[in-house]
ZAFI-178251 format. One record per residue: residue in one letter; residue number from 1; x, y, z of N, C-alpha, C in turn. Coordinates in nm, 4 decimals. Layout:
REM ZAFI-178251
r rest->A; nr->NUM; n.xx->X; n.yy->Y; n.zz->Z; ca.xx->X; ca.yy->Y; ca.zz->Z; c.xx->X; c.yy->Y; c.zz->Z
...
This chain:
REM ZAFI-178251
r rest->X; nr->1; n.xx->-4.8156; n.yy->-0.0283; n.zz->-2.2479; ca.xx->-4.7771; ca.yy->-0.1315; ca.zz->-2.1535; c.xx->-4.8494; c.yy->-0.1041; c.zz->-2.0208
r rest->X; nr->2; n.xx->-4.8684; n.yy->-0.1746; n.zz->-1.9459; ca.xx->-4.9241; ca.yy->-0.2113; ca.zz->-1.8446; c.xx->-4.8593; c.yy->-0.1193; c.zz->-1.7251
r rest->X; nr->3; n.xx->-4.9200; n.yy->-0.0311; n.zz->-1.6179; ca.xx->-4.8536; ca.yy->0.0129; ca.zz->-1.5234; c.xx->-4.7527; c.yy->-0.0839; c.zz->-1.4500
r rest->X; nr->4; n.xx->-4.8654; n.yy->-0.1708; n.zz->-1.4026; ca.xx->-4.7715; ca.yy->-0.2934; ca.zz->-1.3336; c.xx->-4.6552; c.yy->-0.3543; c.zz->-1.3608
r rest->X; nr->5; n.xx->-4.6965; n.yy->-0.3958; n.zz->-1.5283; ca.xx->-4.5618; ca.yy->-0.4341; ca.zz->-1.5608; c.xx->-4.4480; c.yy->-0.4238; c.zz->-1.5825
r rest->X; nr->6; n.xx->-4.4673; n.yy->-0.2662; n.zz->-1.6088; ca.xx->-4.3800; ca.yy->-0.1300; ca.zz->-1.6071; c.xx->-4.2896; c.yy->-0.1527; c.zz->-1.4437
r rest->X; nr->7; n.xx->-4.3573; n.yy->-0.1435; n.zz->-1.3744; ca.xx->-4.3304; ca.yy->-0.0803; ca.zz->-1.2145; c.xx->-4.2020; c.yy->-0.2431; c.zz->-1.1973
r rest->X; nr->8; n.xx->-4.2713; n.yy->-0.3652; n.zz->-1.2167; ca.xx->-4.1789; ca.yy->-0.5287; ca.zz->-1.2123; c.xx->-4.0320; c.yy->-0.5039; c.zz->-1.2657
r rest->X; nr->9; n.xx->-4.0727; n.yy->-0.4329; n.zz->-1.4244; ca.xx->-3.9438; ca.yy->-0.4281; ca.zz->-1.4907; c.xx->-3.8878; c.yy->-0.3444; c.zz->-1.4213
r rest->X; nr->10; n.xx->-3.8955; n.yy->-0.2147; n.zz->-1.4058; ca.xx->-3.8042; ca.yy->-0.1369; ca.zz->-1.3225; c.xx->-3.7288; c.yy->-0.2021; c.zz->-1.2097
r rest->X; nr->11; n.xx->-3.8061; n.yy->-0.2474; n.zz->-1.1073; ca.xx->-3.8122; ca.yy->-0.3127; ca.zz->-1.0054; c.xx->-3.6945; c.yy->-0.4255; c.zz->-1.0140
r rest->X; nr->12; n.xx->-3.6741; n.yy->-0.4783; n.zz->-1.1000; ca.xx->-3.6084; ca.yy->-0.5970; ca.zz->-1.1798; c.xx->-3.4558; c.yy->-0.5215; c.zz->-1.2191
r rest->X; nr->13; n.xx->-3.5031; n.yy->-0.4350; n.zz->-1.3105; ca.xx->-3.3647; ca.yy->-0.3834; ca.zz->-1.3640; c.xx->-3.3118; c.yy->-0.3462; c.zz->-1.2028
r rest->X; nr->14; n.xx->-3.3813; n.yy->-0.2665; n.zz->-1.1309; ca.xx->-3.2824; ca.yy->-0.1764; ca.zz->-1.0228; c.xx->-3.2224; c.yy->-0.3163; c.zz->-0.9207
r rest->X; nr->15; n.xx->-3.3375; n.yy->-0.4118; n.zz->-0.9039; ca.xx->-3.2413; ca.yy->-0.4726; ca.zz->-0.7991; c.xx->-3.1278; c.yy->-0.5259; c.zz->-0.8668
r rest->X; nr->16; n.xx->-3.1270; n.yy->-0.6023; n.zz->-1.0335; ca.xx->-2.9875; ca.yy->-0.6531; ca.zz->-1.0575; c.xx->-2.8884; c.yy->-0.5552; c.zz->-1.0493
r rest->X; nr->17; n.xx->-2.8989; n.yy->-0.4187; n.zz->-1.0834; ca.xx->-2.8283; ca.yy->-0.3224; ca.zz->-1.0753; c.xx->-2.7594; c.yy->-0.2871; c.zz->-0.9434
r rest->X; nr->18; n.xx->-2.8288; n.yy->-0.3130; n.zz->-0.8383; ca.xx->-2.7586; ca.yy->-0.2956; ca.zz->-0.7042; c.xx->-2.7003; c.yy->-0.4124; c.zz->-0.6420
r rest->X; nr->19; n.xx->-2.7585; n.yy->-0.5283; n.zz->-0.7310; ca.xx->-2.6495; ca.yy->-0.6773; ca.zz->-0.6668; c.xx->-2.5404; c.yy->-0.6676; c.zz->-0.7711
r rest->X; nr->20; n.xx->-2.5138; n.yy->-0.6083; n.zz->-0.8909; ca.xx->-2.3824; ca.yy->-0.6235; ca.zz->-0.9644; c.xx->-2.3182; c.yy->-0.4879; c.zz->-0.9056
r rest->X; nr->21; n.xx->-2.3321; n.yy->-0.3351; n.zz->-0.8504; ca.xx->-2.2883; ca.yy->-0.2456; ca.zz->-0.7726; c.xx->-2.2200; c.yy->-0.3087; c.zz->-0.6586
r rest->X; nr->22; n.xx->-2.3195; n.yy->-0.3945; n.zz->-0.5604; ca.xx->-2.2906; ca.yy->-0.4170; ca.zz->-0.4090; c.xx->-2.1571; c.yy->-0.5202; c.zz->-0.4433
r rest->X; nr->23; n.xx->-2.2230; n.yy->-0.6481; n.zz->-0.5611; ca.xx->-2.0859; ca.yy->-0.7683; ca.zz->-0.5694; c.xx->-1.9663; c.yy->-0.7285; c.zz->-0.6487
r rest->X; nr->24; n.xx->-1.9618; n.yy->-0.5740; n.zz->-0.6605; ca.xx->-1.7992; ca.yy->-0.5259; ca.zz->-0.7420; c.xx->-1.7325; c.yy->-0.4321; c.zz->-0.6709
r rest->X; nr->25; n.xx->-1.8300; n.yy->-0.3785; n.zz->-0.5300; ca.xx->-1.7453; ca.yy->-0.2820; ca.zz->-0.4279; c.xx->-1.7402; c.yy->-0.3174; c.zz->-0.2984
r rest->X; nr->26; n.xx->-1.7462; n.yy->-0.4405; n.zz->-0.2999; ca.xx->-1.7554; ca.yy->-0.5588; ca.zz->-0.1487; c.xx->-1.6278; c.yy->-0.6123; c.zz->-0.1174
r rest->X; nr->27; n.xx->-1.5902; n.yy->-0.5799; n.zz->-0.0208; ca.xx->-1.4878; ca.yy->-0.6381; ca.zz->-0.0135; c.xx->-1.3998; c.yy->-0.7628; c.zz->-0.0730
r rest->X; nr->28; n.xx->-1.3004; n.yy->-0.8323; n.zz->-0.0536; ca.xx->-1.2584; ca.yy->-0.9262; ca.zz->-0.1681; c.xx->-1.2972; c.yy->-1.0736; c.zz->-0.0619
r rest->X; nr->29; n.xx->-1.2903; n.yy->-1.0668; n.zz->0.0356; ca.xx->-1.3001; ca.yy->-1.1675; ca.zz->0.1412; c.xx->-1.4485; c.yy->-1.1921; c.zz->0.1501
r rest->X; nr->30; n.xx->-1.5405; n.yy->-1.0861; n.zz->0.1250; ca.xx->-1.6638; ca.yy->-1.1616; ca.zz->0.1208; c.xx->-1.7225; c.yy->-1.1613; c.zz->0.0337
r rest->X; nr->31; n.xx->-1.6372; n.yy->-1.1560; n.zz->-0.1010; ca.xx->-1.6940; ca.yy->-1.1686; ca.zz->-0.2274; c.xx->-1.6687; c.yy->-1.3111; c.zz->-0.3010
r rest->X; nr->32; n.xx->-1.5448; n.yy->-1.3652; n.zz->-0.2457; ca.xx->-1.4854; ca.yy->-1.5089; ca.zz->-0.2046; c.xx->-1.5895; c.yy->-1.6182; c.zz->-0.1025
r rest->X; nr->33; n.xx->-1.6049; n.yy->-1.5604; n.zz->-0.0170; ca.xx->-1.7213; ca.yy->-1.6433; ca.zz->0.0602; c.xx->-1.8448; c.yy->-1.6706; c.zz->0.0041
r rest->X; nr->34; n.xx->-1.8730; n.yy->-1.5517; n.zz->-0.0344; ca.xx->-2.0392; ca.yy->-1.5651; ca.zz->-0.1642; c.xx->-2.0169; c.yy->-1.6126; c.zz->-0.2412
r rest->X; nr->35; n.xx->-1.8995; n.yy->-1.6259; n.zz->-0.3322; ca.xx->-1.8469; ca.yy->-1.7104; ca.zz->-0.4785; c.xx->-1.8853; c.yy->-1.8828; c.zz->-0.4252
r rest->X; nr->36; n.xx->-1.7970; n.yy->-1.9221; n.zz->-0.3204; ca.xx->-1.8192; ca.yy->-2.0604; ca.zz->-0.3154; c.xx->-1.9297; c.yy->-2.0860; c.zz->-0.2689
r rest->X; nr->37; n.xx->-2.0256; n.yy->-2.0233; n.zz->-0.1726; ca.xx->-2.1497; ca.yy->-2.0541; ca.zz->-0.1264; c.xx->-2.2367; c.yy->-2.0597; c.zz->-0.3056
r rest->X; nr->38; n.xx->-2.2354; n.yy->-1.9867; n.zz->-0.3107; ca.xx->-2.2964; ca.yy->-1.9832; ca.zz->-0.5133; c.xx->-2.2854; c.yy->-2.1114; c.zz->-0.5853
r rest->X; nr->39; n.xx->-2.1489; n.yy->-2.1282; n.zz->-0.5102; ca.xx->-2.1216; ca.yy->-2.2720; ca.zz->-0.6287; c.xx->-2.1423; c.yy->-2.3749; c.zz->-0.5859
r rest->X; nr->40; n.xx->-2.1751; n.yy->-2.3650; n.zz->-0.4443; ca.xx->-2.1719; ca.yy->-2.5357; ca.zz->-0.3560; c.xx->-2.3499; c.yy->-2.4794; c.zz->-0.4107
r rest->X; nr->41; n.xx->-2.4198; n.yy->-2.4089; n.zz->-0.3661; ca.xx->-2.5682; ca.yy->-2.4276; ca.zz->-0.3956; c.xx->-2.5430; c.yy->-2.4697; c.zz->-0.5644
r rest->X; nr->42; n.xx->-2.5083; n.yy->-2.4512; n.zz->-0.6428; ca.xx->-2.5256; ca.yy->-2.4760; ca.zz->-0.8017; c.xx->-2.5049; c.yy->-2.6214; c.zz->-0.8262
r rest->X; nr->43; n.xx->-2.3621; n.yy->-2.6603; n.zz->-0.7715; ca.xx->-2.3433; ca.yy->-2.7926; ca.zz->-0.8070; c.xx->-2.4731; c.yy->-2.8826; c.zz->-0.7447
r rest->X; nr->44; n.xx->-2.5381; n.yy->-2.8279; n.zz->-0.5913; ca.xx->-2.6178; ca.yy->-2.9209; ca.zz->-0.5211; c.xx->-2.7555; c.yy->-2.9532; c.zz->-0.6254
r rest->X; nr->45; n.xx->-2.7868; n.yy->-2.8311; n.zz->-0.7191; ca.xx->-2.9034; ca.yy->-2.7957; ca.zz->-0.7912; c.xx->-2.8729; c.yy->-2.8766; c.zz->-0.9490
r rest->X; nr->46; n.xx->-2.7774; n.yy->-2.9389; n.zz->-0.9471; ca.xx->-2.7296; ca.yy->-2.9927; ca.zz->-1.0699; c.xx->-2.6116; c.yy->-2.9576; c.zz->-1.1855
r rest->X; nr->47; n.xx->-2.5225; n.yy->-2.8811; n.zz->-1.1627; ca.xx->-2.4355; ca.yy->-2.8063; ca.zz->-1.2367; c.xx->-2.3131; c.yy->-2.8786; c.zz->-1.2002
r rest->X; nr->48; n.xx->-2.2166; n.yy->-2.9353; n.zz->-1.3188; ca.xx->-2.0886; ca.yy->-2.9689; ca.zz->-1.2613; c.xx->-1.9909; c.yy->-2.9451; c.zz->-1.2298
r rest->X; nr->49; n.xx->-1.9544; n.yy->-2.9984; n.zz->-1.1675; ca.xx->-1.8203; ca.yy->-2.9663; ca.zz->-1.0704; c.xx->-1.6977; c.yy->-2.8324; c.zz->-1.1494
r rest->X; nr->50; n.xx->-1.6618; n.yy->-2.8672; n.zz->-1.2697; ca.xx->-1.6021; ca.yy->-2.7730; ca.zz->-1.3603; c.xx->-1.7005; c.yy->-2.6586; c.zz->-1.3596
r rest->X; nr->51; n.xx->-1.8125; n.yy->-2.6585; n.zz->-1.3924; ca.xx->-1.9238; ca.yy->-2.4989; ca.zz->-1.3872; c.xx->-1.9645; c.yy->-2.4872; c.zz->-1.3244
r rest->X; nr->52; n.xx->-1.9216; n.yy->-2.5259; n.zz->-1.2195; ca.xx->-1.9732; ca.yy->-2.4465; ca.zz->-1.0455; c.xx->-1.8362; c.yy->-2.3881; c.zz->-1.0570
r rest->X; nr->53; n.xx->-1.6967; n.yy->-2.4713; n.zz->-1.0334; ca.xx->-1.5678; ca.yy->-2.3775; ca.zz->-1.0398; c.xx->-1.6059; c.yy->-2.2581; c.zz->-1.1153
r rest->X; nr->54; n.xx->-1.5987; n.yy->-2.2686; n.zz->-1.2308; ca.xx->-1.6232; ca.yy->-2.1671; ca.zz->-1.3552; c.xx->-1.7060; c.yy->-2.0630; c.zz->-1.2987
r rest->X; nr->55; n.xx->-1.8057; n.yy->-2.0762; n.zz->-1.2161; ca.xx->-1.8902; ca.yy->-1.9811; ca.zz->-1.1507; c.xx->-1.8528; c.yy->-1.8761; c.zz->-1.0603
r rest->X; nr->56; n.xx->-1.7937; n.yy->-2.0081; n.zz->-0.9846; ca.xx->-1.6529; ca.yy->-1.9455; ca.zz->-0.8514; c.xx->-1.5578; c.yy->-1.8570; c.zz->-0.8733
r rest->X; nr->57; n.xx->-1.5274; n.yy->-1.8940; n.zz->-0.9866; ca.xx->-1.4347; ca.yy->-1.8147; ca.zz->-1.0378; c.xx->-1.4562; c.yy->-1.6814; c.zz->-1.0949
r rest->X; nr->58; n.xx->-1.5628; n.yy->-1.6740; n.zz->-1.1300; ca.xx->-1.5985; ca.yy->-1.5354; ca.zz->-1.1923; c.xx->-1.6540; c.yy->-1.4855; c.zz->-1.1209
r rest->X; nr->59; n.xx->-1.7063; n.yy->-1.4712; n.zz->-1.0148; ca.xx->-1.7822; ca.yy->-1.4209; ca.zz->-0.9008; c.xx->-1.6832; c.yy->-1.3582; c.zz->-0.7746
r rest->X; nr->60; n.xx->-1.5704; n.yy->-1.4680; n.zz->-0.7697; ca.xx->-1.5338; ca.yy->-1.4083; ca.zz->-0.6692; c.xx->-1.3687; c.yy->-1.2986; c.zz->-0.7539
r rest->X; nr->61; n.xx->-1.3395; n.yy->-1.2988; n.zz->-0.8739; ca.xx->-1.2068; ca.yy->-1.2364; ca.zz->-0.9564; c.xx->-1.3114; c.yy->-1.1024; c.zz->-0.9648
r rest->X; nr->62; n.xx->-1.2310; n.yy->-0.9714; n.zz->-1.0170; ca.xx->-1.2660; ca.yy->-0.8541; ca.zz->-0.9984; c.xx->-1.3228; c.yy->-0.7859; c.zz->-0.8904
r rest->X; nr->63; n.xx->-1.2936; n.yy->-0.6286; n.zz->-0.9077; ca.xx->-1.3290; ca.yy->-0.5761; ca.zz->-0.8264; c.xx->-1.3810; c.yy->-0.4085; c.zz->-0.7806
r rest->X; nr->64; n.xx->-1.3665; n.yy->-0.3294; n.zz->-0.7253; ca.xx->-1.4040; ca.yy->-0.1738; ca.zz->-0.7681; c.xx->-1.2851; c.yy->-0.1253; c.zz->-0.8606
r rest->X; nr->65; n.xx->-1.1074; n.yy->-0.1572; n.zz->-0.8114; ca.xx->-0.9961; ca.yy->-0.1270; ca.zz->-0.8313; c.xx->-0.9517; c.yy->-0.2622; c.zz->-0.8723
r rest->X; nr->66; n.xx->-0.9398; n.yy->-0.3213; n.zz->-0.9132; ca.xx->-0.8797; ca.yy->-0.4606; ca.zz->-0.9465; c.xx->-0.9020; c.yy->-0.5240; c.zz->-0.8567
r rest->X; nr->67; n.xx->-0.9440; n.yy->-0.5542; n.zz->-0.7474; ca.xx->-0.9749; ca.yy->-0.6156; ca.zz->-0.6295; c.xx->-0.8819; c.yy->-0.5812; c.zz->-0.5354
r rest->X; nr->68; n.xx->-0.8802; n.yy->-0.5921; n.zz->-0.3997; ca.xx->-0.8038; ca.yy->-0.5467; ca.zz->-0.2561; c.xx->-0.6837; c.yy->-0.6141; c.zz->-0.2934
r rest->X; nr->69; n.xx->-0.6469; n.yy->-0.7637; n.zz->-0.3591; ca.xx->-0.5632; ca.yy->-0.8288; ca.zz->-0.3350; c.xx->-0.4521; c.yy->-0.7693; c.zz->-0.3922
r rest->X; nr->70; n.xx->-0.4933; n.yy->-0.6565; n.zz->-0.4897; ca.xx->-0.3290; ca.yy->-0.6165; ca.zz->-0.5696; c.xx->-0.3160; c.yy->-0.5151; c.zz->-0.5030
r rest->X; nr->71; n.xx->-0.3577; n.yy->-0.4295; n.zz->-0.4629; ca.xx->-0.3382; ca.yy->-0.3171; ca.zz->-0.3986; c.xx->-0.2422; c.yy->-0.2860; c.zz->-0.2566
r rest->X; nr->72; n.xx->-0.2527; n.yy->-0.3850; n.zz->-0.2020; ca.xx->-0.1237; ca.yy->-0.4325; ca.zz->-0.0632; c.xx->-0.1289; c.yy->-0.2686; c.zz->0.0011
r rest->X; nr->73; n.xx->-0.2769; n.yy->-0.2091; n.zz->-0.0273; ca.xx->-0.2897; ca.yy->-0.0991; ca.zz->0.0810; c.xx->-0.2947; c.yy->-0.1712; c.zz->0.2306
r rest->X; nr->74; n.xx->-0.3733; n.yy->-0.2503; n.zz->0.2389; ca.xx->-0.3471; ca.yy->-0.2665; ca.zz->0.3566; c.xx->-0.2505; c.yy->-0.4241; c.zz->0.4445
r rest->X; nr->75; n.xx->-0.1504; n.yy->-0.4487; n.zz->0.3823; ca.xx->-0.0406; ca.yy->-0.4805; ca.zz->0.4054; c.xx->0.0967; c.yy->-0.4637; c.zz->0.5257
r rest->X; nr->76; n.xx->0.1091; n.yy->-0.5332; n.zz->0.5668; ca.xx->0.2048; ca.yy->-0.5021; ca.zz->0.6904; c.xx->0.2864; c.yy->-0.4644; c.zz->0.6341
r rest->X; nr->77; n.xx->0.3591; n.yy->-0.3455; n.zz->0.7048; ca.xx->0.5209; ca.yy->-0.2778; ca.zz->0.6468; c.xx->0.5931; c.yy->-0.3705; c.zz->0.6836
r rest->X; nr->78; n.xx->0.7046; n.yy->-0.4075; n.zz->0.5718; ca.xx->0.8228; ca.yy->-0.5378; ca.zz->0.5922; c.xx->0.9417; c.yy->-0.4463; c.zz->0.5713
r rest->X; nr->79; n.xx->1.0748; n.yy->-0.4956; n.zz->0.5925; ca.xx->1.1861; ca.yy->-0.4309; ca.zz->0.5716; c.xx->1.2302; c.yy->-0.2637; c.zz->0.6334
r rest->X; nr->80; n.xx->1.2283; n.yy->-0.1907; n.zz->0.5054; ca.xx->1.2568; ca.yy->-0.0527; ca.zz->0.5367; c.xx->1.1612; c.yy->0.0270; c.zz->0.5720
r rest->X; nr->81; n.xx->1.0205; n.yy->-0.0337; n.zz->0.5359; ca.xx->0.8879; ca.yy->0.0438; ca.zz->0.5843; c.xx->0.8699; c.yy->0.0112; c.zz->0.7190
r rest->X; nr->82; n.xx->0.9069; n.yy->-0.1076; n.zz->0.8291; ca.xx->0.8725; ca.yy->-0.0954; ca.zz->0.9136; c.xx->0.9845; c.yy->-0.0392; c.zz->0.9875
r rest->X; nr->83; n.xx->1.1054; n.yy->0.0140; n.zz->0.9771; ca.xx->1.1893; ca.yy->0.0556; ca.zz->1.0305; c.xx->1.2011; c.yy->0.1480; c.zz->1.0597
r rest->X; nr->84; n.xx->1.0722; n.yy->0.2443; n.zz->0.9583; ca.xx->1.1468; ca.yy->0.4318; ca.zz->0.9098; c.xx->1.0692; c.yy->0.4719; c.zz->1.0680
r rest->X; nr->85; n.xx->1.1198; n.yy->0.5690; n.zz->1.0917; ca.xx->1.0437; ca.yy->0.6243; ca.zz->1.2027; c.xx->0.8652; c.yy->0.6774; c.zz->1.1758
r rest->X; nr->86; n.xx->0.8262; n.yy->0.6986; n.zz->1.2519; ca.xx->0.6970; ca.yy->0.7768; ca.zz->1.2269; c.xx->0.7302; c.yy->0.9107; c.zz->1.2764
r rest->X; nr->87; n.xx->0.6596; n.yy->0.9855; n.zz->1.2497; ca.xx->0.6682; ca.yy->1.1206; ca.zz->1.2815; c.xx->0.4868; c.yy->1.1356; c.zz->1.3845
r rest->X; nr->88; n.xx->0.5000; n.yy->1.1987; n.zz->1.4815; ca.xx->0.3757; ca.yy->1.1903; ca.zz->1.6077; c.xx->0.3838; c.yy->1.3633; c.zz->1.5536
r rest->X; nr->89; n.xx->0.2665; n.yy->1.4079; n.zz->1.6247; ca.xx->0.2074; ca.yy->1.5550; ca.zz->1.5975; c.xx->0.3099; c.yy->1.6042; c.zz->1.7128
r rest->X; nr->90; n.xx->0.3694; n.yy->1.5261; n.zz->1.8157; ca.xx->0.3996; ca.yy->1.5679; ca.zz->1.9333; c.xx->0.5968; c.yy->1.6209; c.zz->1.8887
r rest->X; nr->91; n.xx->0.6154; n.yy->1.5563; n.zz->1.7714; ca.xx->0.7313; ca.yy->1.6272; ca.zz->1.7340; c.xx->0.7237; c.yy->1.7280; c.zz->1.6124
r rest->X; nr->92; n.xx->0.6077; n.yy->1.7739; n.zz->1.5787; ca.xx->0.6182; ca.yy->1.9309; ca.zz->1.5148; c.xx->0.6259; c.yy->2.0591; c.zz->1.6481
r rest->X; nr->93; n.xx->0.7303; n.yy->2.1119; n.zz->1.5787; ca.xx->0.7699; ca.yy->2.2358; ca.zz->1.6216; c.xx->0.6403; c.yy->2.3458; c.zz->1.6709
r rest->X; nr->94; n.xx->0.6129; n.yy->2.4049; n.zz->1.7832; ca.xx->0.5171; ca.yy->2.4899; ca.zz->1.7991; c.xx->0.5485; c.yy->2.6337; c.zz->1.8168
r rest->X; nr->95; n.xx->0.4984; n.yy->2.6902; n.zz->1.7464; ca.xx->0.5572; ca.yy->2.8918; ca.zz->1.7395; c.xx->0.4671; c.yy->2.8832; c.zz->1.8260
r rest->X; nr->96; n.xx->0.4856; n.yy->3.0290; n.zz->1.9365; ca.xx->0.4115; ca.yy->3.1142; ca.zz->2.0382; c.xx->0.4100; c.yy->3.2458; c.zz->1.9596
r rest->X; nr->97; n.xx->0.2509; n.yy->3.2709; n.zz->1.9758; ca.xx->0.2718; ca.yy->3.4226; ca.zz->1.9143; c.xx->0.3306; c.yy->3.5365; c.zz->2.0303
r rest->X; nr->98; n.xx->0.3970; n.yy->3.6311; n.zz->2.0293; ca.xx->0.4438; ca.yy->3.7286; ca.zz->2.0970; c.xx->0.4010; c.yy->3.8109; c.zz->2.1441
């Protein structure tokens, strides 16, 4: 095979490889924004309305961990979580050595 053509394919494999890496550990909010931009360009290019959704849909569902949205790591504390006290460094106990 051809050096060149060699060097394209590589070239080829690695970038899809780092746009399916970058679009599965991207956040969920701008993986949602790229989904519909994807699909408004598809439908404009001829694709219908149902398989542009269909597009949307698979582009912007999954994620590194199931996506941010199940995870409610970063979630406001409601109820008993926002109530409990915090503990500050300024209330651990400090020994003096002697």
């Amino acid at each position: 095979m051809n050096p060149t053509v060699q060097h394209v394919v590589v070239f080829v494999v690695v970038g899809l490889s780092a746009s399916y890496a970058g679009l599965r550990f991207m956040p969920a909010a701008w993986r949602r924004s790229i989904a519909a931009r994807v699909a408004s360009v598809a439908m404009r290019s001829g694709l219908s309305a149902v398989q542009a959704r269909r597009v949307e849909t698979k582009l912007s569902s999954g994620g590194a961990c199931g996506s941010c949205d199940s995870c409610k790591a970063c979630a406001t504390p409601t109820g008993a979580e926002a109530e409990a006290p915090s503990a500050s460094f300024r209330d651990i106990p400090i020994r003096r050595a002697s």
